[in-house]
TILUM-790762 format. One record per atom (N, C-alpha, C): residue number from 0; residue in one letter; z, y, x. Coordinates in steps of 0.1 Angstrom, whole numbers. Each point is the difference from the previous one (the first is absolute). Layout:
<n=NUM&res=a&z=Z&y=Y&x=X>
...
# end
This chain:
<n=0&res=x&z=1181&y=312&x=93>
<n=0&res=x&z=-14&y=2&x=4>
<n=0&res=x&z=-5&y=12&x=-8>
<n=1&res=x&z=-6&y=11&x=6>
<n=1&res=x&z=-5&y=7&x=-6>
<n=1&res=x&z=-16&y=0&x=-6>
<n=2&res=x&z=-5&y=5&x=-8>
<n=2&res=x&z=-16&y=-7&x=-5>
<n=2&res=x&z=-6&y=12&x=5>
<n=3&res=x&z=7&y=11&x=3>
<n=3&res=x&z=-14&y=11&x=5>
<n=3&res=x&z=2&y=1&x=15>
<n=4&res=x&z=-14&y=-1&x=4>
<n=4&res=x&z=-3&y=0&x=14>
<n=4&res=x&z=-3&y=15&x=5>
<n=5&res=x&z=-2&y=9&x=-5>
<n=5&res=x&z=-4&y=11&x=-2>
<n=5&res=x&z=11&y=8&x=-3>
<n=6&res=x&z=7&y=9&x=6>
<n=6&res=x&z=14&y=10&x=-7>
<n=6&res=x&z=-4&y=9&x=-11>
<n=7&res=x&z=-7&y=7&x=-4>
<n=7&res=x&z=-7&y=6&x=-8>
<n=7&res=x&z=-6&y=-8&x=-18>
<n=8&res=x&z=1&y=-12&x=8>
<n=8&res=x&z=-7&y=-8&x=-17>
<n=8&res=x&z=12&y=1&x=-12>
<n=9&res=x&z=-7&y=4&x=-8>
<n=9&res=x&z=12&y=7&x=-12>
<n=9&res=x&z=-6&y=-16&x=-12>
<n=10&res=x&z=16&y=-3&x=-3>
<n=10&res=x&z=-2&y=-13&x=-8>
<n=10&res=x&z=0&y=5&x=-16>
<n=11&res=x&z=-11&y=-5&x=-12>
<n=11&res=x&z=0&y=3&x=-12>
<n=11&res=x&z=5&y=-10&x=-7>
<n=12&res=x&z=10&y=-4&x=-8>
<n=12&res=x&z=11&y=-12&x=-8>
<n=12&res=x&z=-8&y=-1&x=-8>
<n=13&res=x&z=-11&y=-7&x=-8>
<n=13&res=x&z=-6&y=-2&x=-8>
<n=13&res=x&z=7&y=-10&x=-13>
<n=14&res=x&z=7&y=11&x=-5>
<n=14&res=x&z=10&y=-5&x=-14>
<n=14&res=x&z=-5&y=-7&x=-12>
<n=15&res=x&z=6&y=-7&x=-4>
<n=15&res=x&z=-2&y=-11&x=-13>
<n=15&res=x&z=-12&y=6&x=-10>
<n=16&res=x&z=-9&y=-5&x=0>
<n=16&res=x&z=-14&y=6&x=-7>
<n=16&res=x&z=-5&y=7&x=5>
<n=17&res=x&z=-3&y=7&x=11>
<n=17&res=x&z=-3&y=10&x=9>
<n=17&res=x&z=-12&y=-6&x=8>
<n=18&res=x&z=-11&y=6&x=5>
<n=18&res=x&z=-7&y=2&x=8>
<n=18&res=x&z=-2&y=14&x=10>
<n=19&res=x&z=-3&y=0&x=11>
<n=19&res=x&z=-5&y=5&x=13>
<n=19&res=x&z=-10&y=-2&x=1>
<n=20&res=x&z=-11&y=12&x=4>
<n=20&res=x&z=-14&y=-7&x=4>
<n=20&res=x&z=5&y=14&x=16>
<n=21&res=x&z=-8&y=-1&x=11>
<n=21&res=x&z=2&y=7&x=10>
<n=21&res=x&z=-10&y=-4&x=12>
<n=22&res=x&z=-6&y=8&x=6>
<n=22&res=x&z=-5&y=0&x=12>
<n=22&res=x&z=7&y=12&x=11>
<n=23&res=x&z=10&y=1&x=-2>
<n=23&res=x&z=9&y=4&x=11>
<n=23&res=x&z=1&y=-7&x=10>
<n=24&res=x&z=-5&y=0&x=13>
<n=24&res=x&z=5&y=-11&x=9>
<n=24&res=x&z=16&y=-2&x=7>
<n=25&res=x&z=6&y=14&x=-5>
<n=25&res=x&z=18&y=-4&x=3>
<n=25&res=x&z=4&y=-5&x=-13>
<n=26&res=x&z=-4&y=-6&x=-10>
<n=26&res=x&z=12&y=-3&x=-7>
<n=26&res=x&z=-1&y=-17&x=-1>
<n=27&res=x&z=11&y=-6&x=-4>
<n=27&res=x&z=5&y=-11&x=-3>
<n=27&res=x&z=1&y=1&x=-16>
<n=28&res=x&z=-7&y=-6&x=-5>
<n=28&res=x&z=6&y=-7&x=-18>
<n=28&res=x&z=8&y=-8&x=0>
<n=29&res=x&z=9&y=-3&x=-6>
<n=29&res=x&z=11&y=-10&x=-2>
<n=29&res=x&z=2&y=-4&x=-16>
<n=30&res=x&z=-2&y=-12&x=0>
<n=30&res=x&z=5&y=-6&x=-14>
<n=30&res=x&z=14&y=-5&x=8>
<n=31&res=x&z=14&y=1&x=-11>
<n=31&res=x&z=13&y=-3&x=7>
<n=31&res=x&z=5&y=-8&x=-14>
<n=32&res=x&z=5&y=-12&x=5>
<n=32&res=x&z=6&y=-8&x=-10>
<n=32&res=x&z=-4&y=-7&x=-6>
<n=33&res=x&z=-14&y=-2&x=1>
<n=33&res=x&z=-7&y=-13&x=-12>
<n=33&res=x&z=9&y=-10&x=-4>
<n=34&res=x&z=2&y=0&x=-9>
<n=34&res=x&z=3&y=-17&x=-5>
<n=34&res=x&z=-11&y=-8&x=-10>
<n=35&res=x&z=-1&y=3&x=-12>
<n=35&res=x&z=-11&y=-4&x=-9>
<n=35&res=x&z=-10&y=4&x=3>
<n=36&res=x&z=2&y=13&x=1>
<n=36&res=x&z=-14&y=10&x=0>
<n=36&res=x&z=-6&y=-1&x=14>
<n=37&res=x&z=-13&y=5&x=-4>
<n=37&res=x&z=-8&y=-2&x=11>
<n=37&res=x&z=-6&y=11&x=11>
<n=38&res=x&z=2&y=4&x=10>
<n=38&res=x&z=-2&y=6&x=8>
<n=38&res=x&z=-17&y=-1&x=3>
<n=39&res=x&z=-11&y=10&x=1>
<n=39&res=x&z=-12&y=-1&x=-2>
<n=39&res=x&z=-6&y=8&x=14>
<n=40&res=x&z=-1&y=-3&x=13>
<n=40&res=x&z=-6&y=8&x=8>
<n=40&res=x&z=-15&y=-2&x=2>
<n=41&res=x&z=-3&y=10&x=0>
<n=41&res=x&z=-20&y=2&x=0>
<n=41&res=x&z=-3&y=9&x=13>
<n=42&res=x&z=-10&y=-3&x=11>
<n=42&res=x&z=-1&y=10&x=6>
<n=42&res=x&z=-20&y=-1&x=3>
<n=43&res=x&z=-6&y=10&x=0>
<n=43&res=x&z=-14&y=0&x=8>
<n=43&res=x&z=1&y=0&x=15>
<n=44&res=x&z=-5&y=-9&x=3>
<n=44&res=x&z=3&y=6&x=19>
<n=44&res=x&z=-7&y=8&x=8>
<n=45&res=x&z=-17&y=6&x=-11>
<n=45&res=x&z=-10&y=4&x=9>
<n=45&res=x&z=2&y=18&x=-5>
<n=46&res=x&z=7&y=2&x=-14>
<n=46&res=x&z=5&y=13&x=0>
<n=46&res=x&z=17&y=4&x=2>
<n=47&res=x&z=2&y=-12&x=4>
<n=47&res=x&z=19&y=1&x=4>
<n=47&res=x&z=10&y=6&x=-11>
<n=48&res=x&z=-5&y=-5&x=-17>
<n=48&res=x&z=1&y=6&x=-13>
<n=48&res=x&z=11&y=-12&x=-5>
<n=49&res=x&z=15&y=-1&x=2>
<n=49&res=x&z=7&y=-15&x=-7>
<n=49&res=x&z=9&y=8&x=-9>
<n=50&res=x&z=5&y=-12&x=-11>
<n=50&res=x&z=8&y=4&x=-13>
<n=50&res=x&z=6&y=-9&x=-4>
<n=51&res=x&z=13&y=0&x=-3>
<n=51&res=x&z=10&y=-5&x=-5>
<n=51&res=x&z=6&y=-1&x=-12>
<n=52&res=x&z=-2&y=-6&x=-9>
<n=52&res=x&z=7&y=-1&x=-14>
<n=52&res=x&z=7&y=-15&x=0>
<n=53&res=x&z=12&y=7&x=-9>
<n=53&res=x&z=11&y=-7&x=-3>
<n=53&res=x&z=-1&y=-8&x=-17>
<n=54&res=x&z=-6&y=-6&x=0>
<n=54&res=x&z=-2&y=-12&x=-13>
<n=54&res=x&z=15&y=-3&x=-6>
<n=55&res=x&z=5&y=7&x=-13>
<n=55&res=x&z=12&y=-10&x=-4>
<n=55&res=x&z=-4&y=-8&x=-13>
<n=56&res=x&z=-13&y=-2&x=-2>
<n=56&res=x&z=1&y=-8&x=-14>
<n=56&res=x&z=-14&y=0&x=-3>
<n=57&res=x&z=-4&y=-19&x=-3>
<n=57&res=x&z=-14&y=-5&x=-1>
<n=57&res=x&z=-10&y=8&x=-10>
<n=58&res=x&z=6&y=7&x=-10>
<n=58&res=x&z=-11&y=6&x=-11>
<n=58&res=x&z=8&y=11&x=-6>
<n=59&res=x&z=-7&y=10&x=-7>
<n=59&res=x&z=4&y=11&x=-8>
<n=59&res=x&z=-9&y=-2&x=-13>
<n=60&res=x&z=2&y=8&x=-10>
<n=60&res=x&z=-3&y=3&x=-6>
<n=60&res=x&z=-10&y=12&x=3>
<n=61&res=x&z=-9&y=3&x=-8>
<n=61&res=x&z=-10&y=7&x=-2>
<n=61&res=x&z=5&y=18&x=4>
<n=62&res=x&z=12&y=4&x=-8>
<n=62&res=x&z=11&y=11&x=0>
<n=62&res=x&z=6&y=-4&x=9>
<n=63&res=x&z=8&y=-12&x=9>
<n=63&res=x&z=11&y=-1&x=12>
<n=63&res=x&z=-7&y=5&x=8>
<n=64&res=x&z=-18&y=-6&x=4>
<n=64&res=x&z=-6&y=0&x=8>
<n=64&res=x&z=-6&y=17&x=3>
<n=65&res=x&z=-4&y=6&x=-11>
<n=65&res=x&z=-5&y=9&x=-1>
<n=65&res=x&z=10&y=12&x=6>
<n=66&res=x&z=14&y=-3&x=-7>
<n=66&res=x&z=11&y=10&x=10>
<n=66&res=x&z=3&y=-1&x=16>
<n=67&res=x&z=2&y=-17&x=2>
<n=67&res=x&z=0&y=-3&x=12>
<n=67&res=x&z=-6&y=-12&x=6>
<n=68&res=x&z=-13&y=3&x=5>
<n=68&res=x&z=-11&y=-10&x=1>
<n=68&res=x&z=2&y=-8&x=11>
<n=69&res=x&z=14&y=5&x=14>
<n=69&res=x&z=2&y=-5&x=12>
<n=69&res=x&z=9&y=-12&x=-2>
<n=70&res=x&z=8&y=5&x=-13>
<n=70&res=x&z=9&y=-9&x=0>
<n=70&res=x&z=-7&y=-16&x=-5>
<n=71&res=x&z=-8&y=-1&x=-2>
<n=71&res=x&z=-3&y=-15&x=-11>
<n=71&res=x&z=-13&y=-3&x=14>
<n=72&res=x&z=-3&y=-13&x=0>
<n=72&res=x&z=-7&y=-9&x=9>
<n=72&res=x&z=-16&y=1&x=-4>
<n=73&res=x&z=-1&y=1&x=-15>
<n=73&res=x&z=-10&y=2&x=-4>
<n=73&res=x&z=-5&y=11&x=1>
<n=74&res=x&z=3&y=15&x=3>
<n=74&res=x&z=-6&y=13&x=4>
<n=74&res=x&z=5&y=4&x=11>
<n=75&res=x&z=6&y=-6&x=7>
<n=75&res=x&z=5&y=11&x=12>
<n=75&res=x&z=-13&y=-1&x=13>
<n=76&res=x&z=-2&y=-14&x=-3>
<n=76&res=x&z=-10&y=-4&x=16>
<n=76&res=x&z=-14&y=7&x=-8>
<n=77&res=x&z=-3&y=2&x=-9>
<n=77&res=x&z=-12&y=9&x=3>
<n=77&res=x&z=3&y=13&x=-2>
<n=78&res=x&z=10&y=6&x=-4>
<n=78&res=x&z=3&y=16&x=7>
<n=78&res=x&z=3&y=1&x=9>
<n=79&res=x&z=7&y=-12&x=9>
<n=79&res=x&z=-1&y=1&x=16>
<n=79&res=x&z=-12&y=4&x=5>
<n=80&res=x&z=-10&y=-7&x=-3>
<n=80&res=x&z=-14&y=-1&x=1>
<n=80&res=x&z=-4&y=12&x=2>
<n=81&res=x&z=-1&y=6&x=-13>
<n=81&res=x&z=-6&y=8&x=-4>
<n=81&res=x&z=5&y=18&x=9>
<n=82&res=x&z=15&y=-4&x=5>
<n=82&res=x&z=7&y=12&x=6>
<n=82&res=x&z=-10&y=-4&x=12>
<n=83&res=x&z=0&y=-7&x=4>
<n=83&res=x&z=1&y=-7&x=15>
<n=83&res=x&z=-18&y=8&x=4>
<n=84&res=x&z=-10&y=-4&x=-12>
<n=84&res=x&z=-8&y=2&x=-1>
<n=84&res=x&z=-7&y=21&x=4>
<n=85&res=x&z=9&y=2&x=-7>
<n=85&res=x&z=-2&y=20&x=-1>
<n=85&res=x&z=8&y=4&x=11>
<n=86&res=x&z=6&y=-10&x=9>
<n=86&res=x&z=0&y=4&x=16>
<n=86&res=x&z=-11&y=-6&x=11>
<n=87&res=x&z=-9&y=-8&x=-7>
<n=87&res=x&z=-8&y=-3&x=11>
<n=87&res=x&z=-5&y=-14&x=2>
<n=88&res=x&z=12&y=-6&x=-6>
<n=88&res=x&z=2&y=-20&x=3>
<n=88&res=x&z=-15&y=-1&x=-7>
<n=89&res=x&z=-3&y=-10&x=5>
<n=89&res=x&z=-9&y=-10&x=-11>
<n=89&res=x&z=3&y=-11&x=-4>
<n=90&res=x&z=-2&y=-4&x=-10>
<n=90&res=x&z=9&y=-14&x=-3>
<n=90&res=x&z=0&y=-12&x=5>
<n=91&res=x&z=-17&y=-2&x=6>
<n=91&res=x&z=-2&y=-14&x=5>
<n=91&res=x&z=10&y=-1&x=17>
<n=92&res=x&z=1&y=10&x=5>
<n=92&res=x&z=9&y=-2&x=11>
<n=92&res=x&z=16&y=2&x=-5>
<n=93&res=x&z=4&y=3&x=-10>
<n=93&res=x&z=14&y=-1&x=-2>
<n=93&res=x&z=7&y=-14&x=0>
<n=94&res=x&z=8&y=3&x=14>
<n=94&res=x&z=10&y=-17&x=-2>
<n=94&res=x&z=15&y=2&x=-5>
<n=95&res=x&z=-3&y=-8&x=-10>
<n=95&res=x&z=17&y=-2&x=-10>
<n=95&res=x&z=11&y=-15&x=10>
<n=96&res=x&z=9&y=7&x=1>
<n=96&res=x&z=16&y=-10&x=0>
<n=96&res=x&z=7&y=3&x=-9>
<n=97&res=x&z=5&y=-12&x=-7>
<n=97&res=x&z=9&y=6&x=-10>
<n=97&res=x&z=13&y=-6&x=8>
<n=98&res=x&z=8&y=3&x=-4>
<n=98&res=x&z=14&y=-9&x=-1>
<n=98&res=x&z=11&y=0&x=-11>
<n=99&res=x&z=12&y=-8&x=-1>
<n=99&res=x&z=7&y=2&x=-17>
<n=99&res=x&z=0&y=-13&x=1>
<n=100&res=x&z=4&y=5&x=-20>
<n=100&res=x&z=-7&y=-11&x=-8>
<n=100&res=x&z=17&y=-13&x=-4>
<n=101&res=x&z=13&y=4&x=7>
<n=101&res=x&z=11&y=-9&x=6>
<n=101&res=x&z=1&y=-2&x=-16>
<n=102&res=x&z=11&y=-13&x=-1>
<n=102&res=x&z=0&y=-3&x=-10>
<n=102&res=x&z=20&y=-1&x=-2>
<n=103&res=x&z=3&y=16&x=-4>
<n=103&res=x&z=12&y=1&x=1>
<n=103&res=x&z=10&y=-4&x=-11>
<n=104&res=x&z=-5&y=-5&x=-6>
<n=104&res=x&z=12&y=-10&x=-15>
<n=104&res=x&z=1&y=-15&x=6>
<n=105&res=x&z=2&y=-6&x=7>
<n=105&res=x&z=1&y=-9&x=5>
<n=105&res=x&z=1&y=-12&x=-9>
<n=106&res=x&z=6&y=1&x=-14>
<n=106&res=x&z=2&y=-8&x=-14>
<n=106&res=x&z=-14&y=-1&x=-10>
<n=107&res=x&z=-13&y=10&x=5>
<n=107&res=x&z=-9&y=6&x=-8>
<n=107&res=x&z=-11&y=-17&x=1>
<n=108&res=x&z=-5&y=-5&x=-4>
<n=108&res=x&z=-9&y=-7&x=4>
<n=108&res=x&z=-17&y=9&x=4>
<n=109&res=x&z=-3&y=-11&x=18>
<n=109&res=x&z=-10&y=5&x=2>
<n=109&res=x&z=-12&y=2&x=-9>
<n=110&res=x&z=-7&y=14&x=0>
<n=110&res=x&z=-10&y=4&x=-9>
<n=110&res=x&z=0&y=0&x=-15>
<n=111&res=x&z=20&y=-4&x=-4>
<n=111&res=x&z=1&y=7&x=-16>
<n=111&res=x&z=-5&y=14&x=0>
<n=112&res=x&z=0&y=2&x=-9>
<n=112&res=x&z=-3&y=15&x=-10>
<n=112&res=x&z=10&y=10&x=10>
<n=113&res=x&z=10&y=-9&x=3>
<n=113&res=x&z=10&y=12&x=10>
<n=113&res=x&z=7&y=1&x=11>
<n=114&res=x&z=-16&y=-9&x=10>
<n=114&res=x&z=0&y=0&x=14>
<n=114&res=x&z=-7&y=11&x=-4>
<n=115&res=x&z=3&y=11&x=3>
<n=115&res=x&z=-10&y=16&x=3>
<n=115&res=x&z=-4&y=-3&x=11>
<n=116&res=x&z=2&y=-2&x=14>
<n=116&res=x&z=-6&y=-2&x=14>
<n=116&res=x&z=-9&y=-9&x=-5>
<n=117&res=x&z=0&y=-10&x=-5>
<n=117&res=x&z=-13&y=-8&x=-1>
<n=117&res=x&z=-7&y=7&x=-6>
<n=118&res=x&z=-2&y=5&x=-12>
<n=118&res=x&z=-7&y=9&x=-11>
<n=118&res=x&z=-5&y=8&x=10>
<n=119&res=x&z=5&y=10&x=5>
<n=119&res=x&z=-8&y=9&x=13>
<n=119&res=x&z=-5&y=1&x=5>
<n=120&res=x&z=1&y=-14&x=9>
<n=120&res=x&z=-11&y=-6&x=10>
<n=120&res=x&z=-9&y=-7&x=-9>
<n=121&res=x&z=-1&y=-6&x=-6>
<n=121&res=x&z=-10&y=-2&x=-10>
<n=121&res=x&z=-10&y=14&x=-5>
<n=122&res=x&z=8&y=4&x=-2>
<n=122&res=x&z=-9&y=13&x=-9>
<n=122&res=x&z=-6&y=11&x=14>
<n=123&res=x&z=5&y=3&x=8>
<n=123&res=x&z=-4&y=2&x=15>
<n=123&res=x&z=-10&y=-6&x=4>
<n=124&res=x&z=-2&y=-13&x=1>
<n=124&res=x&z=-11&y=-7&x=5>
<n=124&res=x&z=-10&y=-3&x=-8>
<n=125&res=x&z=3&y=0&x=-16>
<n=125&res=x&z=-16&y=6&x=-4>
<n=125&res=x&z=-3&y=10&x=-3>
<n=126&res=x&z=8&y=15&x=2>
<n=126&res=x&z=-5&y=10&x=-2>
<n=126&res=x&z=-6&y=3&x=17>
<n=127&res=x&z=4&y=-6&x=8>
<n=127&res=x&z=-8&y=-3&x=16>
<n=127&res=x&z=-16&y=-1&x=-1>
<n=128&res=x&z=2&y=-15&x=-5>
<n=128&res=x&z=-16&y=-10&x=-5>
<n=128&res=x&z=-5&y=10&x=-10>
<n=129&res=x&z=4&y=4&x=-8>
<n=129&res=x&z=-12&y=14&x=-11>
<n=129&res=x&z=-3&y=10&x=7>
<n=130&res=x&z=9&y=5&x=8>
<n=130&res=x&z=-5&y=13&x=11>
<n=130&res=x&z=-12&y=-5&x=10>
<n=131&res=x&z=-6&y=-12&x=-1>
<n=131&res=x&z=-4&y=-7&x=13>
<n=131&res=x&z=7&y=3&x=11>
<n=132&res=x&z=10&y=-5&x=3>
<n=132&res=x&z=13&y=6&x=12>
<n=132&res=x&z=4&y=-17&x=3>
<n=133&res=x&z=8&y=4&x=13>
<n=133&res=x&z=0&y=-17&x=7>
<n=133&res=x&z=12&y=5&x=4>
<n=134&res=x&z=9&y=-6&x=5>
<n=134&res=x&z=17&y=0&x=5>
<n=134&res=x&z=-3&y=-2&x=9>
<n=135&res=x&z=5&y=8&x=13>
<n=135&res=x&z=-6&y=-12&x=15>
<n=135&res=x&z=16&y=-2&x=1>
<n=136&res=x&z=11&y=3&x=-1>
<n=136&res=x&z=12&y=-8&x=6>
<n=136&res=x&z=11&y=3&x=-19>
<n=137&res=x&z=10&y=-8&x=2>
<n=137&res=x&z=8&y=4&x=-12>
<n=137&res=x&z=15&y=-10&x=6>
<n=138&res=x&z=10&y=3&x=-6>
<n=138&res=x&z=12&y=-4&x=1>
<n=138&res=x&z=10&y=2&x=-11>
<n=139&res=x&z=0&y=-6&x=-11>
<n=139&res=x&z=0&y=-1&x=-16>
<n=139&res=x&z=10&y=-14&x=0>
<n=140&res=x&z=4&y=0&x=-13>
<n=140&res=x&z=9&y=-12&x=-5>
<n=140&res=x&z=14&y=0&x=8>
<n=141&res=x&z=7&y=-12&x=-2>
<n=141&res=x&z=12&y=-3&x=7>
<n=141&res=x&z=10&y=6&x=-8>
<n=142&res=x&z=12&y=5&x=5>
<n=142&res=x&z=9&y=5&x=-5>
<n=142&res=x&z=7&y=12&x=4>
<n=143&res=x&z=-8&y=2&x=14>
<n=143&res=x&z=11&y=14&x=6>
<n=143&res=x&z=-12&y=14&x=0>
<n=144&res=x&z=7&y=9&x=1>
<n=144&res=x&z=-7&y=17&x=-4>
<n=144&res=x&z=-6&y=2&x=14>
<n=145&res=x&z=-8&y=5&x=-3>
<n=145&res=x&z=-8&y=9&x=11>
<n=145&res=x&z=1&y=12&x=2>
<n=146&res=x&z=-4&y=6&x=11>
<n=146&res=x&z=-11&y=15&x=5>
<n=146&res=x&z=-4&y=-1&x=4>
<n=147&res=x&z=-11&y=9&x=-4>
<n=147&res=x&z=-11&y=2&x=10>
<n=147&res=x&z=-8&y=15&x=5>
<n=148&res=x&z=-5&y=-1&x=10>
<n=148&res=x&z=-8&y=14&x=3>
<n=148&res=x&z=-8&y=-1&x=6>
<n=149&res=x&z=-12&y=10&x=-3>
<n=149&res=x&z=-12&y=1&x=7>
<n=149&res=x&z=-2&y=15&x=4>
<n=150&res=x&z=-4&y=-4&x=12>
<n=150&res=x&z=-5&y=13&x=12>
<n=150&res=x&z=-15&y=5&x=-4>
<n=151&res=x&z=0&y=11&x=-2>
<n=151&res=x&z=-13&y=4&x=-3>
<n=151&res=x&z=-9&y=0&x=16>
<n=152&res=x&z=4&y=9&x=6>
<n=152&res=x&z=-4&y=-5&x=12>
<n=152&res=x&z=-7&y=-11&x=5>
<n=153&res=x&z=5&y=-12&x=1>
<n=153&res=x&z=-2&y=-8&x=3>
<n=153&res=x&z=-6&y=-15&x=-8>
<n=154&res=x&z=5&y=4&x=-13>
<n=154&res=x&z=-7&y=-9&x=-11>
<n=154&res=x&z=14&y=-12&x=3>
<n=155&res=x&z=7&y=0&x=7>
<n=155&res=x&z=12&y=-17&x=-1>
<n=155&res=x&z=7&y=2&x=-13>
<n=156&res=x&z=2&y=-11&x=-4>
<n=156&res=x&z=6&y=1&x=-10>
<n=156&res=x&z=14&y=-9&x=2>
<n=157&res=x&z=13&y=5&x=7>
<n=157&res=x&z=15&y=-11&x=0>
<n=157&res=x&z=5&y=-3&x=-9>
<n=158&res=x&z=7&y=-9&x=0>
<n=158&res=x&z=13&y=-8&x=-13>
<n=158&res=x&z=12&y=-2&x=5>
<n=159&res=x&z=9&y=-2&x=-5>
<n=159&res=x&z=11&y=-2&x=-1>
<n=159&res=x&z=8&y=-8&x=-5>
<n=160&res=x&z=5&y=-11&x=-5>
<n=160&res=x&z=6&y=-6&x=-6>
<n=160&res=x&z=15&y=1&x=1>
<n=161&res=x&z=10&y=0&x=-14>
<n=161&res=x&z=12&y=-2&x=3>
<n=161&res=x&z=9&y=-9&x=8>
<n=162&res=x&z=-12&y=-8&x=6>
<n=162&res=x&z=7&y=-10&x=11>
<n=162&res=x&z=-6&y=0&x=10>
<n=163&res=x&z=-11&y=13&x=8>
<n=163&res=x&z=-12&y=-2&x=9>
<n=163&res=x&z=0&y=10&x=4>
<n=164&res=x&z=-3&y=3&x=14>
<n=164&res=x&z=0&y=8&x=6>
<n=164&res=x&z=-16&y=10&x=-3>
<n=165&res=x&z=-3&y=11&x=4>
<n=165&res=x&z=-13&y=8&x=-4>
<n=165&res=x&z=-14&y=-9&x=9>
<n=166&res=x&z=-10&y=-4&x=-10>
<n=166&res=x&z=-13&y=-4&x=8>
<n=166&res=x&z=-8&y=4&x=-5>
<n=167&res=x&z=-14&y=-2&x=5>
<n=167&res=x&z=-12&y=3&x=-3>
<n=167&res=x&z=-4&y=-5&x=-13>
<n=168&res=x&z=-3&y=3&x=-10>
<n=168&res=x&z=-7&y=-8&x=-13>
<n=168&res=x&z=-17&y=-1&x=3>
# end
């Protein structure tokens, strides 16, 4: 199955700590591979302004964050914001789907210190609630990796699972 309906839409791989902000209406953002980490789609629908960052880890430090603020859960969703923002978005109409979060040590106990996917989605979902931000859909936990992409165009945001065919999130 292919995800672009459009021959023209040019896909952006939004890599490990990485954000995309874009109001292109040919492109496709793609988070590829989640497992722990968390995949972060944001889009406005009334300036057609969505962004993508790839979450690998619940907190940084003050210096981790400062170098790379996409990567940690605690600063990426308000530089999402804030990119999303100096194209047009406004925040109160921005809708978040996250997805991620798998819990790939399968030996690890749930929500030790070194379930990282738990840690993620935790730190994701209150750096969500401090943004005043609401999730309208998410697909988090379990055990198998994800992808995901969103259409700027159209605001959808798909998934993927390593055992699931591509759907709507």
């Amino acid at each position: 199955m292919t995800l672009s309906s459009v021959k023209n839409e040019e896909m952006v791989v939004v890599g490990l700590g990485e954000m995309q902000v874009s109001n292109d209406p040919n492109m496709v953002l793609a988070c590829l591979g989640l497992g722990s980490c968390i995949g972060i789609s944001a889009y406005d629908p009334v300036a057609r302004v969505g962004a993508m960052v790839h979450v690998v880890l619940p907190h940084g430090n003050n210096m981790d964050c400062g170098k790379s603020p996409t990567k940690y859960a605690n600063t990426a969703l308000p530089a999402m914001v804030a990119q999303m923002e100096r194209k047009g978005a406004v925040k109160s109409r921005i809708v978040i789907k996250i997805a991620g979060g798998a819990k790939i040590i399968h030996t690890v106990p749930v929500g030790s210190i070194l379930d990282i996917g738990y840690r993620n989605i935790t730190a994701v979902k209150s750096a969500v609630a401090e943004n005043k931000l609401a999730i309208k859909a998410e697909d988090i936990r379990g055990t198998l990796g994800r992808s995901m992409w969103l259409n700027i165009d159209t605001g959808v945001t798909r998934l993927r699972t390593t055992a699931s065919p591509v759907g709507e999130l």
